[in-house]
PyMOL Python script that loads the backbone (N, CA, C, O; Angstrom):
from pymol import cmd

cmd.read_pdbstr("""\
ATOM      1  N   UNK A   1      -4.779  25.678 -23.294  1.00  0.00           N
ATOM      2  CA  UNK A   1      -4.005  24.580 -22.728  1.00  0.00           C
ATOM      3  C   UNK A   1      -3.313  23.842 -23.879  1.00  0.00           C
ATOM      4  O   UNK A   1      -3.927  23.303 -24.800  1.00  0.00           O
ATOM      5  N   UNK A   2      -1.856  23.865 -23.732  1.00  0.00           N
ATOM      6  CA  UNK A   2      -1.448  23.300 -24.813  1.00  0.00           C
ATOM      7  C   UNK A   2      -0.951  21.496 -24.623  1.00  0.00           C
ATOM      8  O   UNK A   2       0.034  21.151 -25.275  1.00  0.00           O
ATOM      9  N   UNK A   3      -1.404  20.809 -24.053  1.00  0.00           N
ATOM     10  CA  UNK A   3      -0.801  19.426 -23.536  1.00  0.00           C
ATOM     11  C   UNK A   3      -2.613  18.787 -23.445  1.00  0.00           C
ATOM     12  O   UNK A   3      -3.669  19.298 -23.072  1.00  0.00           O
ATOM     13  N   UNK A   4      -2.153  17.191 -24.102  1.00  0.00           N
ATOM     14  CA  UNK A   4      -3.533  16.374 -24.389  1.00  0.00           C
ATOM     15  C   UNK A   4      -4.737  16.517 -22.953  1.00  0.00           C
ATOM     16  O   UNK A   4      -4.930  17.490 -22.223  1.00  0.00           O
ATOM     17  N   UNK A   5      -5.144  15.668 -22.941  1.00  0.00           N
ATOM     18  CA  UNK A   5      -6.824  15.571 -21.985  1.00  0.00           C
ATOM     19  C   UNK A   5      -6.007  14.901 -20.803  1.00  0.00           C
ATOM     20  O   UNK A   5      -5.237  13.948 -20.924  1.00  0.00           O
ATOM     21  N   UNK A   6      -6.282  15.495 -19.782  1.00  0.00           N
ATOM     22  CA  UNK A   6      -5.976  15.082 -17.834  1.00  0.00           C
ATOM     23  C   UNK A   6      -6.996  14.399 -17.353  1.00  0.00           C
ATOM     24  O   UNK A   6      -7.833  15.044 -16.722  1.00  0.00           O
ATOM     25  N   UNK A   7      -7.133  13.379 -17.472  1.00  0.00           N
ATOM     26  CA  UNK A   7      -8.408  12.541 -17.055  1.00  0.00           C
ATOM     27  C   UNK A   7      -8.585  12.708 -14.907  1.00  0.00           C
ATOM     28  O   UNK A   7      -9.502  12.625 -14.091  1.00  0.00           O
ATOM     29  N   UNK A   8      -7.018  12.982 -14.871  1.00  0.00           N
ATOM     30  CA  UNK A   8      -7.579  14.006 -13.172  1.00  0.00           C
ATOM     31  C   UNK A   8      -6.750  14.188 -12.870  1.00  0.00           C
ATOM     32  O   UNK A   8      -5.865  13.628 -12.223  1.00  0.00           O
ATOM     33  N   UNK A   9      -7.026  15.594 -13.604  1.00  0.00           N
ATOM     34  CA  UNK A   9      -6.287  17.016 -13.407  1.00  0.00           C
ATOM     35  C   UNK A   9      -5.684  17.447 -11.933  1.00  0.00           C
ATOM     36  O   UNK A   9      -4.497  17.756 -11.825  1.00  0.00           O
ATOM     37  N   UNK A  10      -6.702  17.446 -10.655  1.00  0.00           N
ATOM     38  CA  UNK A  10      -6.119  17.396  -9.753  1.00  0.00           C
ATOM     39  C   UNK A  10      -4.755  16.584  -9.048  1.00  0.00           C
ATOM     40  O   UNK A  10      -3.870  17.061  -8.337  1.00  0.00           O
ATOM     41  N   UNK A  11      -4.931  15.288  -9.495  1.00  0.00           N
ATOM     42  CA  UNK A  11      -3.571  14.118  -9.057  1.00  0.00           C
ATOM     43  C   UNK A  11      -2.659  15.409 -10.248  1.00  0.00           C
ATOM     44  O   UNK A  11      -2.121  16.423  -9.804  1.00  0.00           O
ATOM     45  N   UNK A  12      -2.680  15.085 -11.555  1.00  0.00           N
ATOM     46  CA  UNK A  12      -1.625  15.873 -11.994  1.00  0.00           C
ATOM     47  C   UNK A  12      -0.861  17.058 -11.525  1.00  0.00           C
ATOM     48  O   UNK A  12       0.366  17.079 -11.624  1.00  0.00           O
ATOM     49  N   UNK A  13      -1.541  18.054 -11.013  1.00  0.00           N
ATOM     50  CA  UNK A  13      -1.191  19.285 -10.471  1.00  0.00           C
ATOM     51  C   UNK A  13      -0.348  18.925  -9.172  1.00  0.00           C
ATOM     52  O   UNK A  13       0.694  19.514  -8.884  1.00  0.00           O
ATOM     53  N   UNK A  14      -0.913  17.878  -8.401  1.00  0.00           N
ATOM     54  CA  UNK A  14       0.165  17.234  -7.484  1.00  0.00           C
ATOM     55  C   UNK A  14       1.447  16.710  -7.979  1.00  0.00           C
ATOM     56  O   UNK A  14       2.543  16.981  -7.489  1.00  0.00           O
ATOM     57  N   UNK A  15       1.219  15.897  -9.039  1.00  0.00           N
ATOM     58  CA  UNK A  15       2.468  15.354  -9.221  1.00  0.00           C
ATOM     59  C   UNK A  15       3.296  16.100  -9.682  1.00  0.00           C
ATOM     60  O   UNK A  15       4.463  15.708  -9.671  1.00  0.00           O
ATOM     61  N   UNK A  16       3.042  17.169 -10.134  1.00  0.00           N
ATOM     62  CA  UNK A  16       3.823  18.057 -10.806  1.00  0.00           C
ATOM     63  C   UNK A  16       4.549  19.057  -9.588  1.00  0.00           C
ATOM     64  O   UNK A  16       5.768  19.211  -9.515  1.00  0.00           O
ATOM     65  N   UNK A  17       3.713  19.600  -8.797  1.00  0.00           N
ATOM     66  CA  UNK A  17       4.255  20.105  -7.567  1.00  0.00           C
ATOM     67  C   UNK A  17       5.452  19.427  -6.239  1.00  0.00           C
ATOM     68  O   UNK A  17       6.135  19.683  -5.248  1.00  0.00           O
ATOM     69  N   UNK A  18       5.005  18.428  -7.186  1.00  0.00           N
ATOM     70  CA  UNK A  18       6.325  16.912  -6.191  1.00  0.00           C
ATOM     71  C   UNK A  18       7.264  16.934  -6.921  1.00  0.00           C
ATOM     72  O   UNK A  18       8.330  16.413  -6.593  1.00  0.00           O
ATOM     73  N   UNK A  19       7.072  17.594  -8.175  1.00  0.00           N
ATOM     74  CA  UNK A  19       8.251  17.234  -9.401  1.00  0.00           C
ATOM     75  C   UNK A  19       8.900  16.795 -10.323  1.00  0.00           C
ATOM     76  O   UNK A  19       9.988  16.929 -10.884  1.00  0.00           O
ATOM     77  N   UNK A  20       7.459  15.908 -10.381  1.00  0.00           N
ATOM     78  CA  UNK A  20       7.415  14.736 -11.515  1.00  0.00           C
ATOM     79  C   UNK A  20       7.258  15.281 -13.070  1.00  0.00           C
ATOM     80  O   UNK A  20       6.296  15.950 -13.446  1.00  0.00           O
ATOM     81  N   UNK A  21       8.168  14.954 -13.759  1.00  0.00           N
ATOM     82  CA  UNK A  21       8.020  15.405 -15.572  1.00  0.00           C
ATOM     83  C   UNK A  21       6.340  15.682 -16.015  1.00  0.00           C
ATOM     84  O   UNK A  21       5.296  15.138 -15.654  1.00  0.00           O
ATOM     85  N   UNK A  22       6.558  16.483 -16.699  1.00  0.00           N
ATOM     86  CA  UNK A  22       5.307  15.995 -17.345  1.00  0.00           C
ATOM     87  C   UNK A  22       4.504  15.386 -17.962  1.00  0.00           C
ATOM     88  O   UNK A  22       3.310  15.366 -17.662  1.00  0.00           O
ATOM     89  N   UNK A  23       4.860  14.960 -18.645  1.00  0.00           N
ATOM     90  CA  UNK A  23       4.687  12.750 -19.257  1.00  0.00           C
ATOM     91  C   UNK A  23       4.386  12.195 -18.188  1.00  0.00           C
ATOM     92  O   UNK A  23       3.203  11.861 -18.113  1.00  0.00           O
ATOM     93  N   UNK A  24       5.375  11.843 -16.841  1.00  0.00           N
ATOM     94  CA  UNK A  24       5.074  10.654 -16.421  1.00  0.00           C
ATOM     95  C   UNK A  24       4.019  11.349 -15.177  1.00  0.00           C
ATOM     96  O   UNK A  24       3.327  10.573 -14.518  1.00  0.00           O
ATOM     97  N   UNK A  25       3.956  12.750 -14.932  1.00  0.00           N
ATOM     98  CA  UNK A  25       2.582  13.052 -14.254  1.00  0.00           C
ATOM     99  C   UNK A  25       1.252  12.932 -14.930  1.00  0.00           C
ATOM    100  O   UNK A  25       0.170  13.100 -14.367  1.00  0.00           O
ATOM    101  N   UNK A  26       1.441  12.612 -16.246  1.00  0.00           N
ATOM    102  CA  UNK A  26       0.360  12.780 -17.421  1.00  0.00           C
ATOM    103  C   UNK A  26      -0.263  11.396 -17.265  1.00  0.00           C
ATOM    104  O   UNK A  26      -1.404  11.278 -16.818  1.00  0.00           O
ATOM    105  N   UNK A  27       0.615  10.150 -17.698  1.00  0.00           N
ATOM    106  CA  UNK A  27       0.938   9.127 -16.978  1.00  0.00           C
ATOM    107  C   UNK A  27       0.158   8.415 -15.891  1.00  0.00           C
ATOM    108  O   UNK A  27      -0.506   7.380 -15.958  1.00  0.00           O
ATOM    109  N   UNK A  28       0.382   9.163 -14.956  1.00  0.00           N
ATOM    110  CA  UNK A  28       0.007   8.279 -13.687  1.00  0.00           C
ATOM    111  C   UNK A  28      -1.449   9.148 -13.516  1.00  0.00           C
ATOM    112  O   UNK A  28      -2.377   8.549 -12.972  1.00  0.00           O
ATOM    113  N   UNK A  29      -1.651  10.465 -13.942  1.00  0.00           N
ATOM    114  CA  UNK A  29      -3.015  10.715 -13.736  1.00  0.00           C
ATOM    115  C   UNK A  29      -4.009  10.214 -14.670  1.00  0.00           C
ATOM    116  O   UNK A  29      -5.169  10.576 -14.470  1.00  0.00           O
ATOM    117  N   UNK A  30      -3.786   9.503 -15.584  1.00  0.00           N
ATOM    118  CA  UNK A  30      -4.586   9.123 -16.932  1.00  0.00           C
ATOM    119  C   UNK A  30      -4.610   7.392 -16.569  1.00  0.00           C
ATOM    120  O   UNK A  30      -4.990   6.573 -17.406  1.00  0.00           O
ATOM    121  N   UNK A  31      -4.165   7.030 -15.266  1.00  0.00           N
ATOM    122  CA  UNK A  31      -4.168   5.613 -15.201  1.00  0.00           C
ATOM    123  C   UNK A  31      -5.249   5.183 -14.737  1.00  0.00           C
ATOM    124  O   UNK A  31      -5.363   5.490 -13.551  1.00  0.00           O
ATOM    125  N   UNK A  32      -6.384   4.416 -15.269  1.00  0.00           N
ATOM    126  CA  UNK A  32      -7.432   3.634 -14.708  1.00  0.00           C
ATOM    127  C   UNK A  32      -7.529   3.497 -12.835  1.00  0.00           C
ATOM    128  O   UNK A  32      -6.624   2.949 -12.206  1.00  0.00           O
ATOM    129  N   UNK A  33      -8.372   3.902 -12.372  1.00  0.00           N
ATOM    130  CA  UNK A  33      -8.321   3.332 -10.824  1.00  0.00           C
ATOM    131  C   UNK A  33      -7.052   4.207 -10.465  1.00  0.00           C
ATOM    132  O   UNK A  33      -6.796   3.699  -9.373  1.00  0.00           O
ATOM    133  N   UNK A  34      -6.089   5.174 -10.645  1.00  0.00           N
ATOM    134  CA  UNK A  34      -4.842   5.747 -10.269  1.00  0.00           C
ATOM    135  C   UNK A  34      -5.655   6.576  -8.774  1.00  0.00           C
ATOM    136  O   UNK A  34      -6.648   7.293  -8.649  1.00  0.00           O
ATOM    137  N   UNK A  35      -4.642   6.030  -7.839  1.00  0.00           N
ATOM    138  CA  UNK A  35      -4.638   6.396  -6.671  1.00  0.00           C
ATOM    139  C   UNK A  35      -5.824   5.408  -5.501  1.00  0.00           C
ATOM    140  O   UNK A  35      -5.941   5.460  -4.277  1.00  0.00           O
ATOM    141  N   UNK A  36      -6.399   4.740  -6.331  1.00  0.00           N
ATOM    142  CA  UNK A  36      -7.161   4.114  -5.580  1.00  0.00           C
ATOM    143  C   UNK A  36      -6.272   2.826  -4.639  1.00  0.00           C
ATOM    144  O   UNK A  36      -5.191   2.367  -5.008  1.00  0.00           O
ATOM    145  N   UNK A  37      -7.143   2.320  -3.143  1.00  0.00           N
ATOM    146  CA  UNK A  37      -6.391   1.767  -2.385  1.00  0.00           C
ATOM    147  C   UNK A  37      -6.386   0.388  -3.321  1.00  0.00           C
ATOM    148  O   UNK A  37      -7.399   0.178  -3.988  1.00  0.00           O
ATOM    149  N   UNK A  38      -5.270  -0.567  -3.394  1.00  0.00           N
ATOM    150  CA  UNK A  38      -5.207  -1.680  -3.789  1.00  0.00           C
ATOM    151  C   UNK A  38      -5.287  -2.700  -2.768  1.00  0.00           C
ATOM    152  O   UNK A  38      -5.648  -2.486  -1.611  1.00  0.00           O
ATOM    153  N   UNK A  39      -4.896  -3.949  -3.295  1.00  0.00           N
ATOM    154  CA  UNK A  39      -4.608  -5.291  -2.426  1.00  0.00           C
ATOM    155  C   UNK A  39      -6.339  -5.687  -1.741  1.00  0.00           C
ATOM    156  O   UNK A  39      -7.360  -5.004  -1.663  1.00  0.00           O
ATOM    157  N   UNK A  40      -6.077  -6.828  -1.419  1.00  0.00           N
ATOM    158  CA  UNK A  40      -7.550  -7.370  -0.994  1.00  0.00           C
ATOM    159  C   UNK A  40      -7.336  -7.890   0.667  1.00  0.00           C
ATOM    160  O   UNK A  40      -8.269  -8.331   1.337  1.00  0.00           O
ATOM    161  N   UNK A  41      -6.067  -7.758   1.122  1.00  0.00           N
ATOM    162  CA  UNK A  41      -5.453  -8.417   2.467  1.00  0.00           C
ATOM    163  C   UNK A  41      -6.723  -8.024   3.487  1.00  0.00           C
ATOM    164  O   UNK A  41      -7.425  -7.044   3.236  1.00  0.00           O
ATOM    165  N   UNK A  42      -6.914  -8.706   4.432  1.00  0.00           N
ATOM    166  CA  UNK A  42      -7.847  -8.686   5.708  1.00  0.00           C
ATOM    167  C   UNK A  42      -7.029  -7.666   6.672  1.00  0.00           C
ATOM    168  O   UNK A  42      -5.858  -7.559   6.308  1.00  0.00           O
ATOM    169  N   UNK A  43      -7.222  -7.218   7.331  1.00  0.00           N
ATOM    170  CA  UNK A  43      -6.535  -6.693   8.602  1.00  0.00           C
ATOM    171  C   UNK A  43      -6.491  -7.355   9.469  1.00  0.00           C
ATOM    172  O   UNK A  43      -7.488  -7.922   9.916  1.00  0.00           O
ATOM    173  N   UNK A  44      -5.239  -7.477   9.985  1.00  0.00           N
ATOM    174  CA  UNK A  44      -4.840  -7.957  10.517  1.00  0.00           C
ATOM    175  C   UNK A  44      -5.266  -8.682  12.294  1.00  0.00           C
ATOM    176  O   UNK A  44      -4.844  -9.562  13.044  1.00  0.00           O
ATOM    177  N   UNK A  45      -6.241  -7.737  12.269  1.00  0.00           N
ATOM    178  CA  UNK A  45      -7.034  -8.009  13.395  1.00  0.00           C
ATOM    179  C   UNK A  45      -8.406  -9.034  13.174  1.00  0.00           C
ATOM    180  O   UNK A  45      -8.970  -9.819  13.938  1.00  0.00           O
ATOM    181  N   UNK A  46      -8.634  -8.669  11.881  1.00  0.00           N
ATOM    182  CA  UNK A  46      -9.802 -10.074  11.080  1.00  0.00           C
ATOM    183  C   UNK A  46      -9.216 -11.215  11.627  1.00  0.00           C
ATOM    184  O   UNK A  46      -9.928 -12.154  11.981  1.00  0.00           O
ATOM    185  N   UNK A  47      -7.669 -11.254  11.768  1.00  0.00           N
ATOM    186  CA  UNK A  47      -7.516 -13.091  11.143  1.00  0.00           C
ATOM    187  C   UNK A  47      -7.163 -13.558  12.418  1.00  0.00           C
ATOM    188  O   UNK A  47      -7.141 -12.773  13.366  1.00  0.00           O
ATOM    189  N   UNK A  48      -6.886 -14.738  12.553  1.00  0.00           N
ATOM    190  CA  UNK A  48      -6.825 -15.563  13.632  1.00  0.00           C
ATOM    191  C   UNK A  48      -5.078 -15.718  13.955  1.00  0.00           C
ATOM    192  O   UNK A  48      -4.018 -15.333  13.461  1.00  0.00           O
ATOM    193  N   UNK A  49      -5.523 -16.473  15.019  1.00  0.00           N
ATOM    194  CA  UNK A  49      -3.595 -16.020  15.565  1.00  0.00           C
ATOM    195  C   UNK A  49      -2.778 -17.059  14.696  1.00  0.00           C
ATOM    196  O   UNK A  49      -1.690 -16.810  14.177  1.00  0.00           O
ATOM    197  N   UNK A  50      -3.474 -18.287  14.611  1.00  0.00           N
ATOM    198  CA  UNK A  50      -2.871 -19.250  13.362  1.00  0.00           C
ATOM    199  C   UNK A  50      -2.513 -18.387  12.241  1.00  0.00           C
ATOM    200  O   UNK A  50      -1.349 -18.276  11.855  1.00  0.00           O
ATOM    201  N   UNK A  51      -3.540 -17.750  11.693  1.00  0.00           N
ATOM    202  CA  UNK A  51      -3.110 -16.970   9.939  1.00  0.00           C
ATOM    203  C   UNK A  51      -1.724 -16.077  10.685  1.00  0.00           C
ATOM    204  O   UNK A  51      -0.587 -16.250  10.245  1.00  0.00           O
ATOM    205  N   UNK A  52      -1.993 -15.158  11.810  1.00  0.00           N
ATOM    206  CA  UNK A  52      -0.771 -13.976  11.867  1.00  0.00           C
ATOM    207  C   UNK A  52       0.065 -15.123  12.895  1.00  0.00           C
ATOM    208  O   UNK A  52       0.522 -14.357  13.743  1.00  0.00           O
ATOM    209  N   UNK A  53       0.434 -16.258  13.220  1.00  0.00           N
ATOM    210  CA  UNK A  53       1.853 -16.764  12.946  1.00  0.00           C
ATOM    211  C   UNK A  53       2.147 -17.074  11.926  1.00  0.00           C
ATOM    212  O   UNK A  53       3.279 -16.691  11.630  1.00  0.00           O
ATOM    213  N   UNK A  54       1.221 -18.086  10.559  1.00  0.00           N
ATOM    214  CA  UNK A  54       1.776 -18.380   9.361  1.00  0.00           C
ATOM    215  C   UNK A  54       2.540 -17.117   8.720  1.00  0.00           C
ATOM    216  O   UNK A  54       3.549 -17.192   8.020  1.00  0.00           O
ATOM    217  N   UNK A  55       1.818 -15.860   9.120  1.00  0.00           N
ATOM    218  CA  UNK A  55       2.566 -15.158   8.117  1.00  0.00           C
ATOM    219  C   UNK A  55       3.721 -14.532   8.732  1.00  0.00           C
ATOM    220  O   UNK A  55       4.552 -14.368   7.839  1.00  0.00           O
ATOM    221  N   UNK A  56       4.260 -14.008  10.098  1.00  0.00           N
ATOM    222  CA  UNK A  56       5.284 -14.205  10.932  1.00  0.00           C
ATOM    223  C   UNK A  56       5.804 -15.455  10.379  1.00  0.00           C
ATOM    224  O   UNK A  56       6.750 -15.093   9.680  1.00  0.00           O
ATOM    225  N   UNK A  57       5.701 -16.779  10.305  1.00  0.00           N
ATOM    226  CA  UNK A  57       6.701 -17.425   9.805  1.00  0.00           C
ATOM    227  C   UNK A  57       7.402 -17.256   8.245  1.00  0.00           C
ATOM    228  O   UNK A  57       8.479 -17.770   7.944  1.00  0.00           O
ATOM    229  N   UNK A  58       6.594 -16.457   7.356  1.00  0.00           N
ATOM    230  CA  UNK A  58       6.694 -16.496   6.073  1.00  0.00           C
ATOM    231  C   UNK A  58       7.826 -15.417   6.000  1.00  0.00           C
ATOM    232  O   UNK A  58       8.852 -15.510   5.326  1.00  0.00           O
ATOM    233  N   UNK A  59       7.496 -14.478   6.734  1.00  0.00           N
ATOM    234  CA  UNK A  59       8.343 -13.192   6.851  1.00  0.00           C
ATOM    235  C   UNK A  59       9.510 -13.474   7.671  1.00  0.00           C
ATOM    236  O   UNK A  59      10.430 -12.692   7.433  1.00  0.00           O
ATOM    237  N   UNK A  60       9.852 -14.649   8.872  1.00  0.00           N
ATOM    238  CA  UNK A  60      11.080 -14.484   9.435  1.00  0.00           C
ATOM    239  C   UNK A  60      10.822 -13.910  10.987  1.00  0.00           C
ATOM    240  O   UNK A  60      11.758 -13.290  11.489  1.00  0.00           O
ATOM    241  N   UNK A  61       9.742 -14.066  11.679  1.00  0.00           N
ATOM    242  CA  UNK A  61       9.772 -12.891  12.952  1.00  0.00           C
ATOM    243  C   UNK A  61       9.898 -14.121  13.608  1.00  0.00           C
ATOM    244  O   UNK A  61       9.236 -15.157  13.553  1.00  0.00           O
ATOM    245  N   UNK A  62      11.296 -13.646  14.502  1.00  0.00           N
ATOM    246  CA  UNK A  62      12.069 -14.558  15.880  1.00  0.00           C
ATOM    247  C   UNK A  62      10.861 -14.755  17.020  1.00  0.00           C
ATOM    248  O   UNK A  62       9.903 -14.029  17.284  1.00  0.00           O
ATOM    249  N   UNK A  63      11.137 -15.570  17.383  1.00  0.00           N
ATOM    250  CA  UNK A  63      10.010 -15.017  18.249  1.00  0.00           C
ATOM    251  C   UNK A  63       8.802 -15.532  18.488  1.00  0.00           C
ATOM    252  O   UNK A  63       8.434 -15.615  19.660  1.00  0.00           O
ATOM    253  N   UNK A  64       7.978 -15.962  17.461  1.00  0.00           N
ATOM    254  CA  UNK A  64       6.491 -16.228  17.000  1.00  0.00           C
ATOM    255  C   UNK A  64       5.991 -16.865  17.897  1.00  0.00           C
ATOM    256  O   UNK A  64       5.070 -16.403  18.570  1.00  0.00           O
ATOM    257  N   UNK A  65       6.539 -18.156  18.104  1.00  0.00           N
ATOM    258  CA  UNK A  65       5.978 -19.179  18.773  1.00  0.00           C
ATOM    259  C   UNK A  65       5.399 -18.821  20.488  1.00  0.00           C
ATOM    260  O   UNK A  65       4.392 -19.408  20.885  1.00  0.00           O
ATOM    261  N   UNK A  66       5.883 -18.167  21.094  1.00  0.00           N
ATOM    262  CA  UNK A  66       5.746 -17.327  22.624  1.00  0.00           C
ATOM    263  C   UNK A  66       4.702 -16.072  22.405  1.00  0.00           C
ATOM    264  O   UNK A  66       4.214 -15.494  23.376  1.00  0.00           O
ATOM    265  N   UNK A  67       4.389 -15.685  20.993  1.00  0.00           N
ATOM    266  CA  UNK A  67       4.070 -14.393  21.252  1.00  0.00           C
ATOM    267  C   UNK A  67       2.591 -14.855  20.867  1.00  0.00           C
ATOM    268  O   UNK A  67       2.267 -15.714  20.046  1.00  0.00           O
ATOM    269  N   UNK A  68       1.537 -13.821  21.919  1.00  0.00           N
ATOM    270  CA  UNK A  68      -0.250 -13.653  21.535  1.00  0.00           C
ATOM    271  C   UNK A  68      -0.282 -12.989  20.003  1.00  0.00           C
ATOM    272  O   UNK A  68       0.599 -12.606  19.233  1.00  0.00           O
ATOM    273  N   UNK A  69      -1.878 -13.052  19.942  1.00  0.00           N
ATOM    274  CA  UNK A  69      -2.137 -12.338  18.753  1.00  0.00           C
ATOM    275  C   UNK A  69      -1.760 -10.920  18.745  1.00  0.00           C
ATOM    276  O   UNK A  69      -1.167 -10.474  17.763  1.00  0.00           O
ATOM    277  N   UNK A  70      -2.036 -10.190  19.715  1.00  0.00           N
ATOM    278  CA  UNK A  70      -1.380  -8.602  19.696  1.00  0.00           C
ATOM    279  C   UNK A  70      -0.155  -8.633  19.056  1.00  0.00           C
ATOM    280  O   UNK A  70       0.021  -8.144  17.940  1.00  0.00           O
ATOM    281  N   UNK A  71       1.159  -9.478  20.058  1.00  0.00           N
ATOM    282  CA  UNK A  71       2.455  -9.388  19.889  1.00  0.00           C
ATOM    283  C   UNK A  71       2.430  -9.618  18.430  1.00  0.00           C
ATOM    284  O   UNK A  71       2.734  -8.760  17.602  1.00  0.00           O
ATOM    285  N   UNK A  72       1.938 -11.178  18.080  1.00  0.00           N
ATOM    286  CA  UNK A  72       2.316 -10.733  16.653  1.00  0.00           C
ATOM    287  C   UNK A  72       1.909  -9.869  15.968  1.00  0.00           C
ATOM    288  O   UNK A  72       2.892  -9.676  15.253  1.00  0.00           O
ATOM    289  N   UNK A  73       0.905  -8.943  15.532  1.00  0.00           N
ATOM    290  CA  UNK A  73       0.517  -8.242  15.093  1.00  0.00           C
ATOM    291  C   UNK A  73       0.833  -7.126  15.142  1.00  0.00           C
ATOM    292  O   UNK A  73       0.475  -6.323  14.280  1.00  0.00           O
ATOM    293  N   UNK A  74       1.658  -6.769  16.268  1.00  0.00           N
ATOM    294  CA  UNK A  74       3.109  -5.673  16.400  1.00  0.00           C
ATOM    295  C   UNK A  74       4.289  -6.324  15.680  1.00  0.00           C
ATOM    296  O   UNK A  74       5.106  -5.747  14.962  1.00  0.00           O
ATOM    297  N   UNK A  75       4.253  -7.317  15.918  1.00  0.00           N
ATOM    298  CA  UNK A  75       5.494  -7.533  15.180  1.00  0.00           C
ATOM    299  C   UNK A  75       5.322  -7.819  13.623  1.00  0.00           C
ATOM    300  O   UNK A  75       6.316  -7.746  12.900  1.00  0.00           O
ATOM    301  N   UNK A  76       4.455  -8.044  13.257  1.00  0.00           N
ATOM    302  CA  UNK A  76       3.983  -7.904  11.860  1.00  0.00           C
ATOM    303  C   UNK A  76       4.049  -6.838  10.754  1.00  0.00           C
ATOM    304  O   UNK A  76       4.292  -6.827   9.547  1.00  0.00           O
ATOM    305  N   UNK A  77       3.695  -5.868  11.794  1.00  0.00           N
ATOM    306  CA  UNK A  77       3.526  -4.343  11.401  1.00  0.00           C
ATOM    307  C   UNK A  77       4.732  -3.698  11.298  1.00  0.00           C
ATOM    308  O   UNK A  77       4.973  -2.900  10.392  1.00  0.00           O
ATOM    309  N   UNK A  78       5.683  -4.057  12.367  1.00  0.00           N
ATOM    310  CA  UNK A  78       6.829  -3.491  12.542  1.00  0.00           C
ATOM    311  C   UNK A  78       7.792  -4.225  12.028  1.00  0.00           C
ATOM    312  O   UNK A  78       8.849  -3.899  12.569  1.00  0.00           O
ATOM    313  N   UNK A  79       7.964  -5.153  11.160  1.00  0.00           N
ATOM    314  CA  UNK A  79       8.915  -6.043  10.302  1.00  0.00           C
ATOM    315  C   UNK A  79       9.261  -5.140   9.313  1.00  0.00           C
ATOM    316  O   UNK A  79      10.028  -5.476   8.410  1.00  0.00           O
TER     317      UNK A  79
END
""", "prot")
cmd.dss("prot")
cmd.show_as("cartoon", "prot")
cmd.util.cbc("prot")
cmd.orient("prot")
């Protein structure tokens, strides 16, 4: 093998099959935590209909004030 240490080799062999250089597949497979899920957000079904209008209002969805927790939470998703 002529190219440094693949800390996971498997992600690489993907990225490379997607088409990505070899550096920046080298790159993203040698990255700490690479591929793991991020963000700490609740789902959306955790929170209360207060939290999913605040955030319908933050985002702009017409609408909010008439709609249940479902509706918003379709419309949340689908923004």
């Amino acid at each position: 093998m002529d190219r440094p240490s693949i800390k996971n080799e498997e992600q690489y062999e993907a990225l490379r099959d997607q088409g990505y250089s070899k550096e920046k597949a080298a790159r993203i497979a040698n990255t700490p935590n690479a591929g793991k899920k991020g963000g700490k957000a609740t789902d959306y079904e955790e929170r209360t209909k207060d939290e999913l209008y605040e955030q319908a209002k933050k985002v702009g969805i017409d609408g909010r004030s008439t709609m249940n927790k479902q509706e918003l939470i379709d419309a949340l998703r689908n923004n």
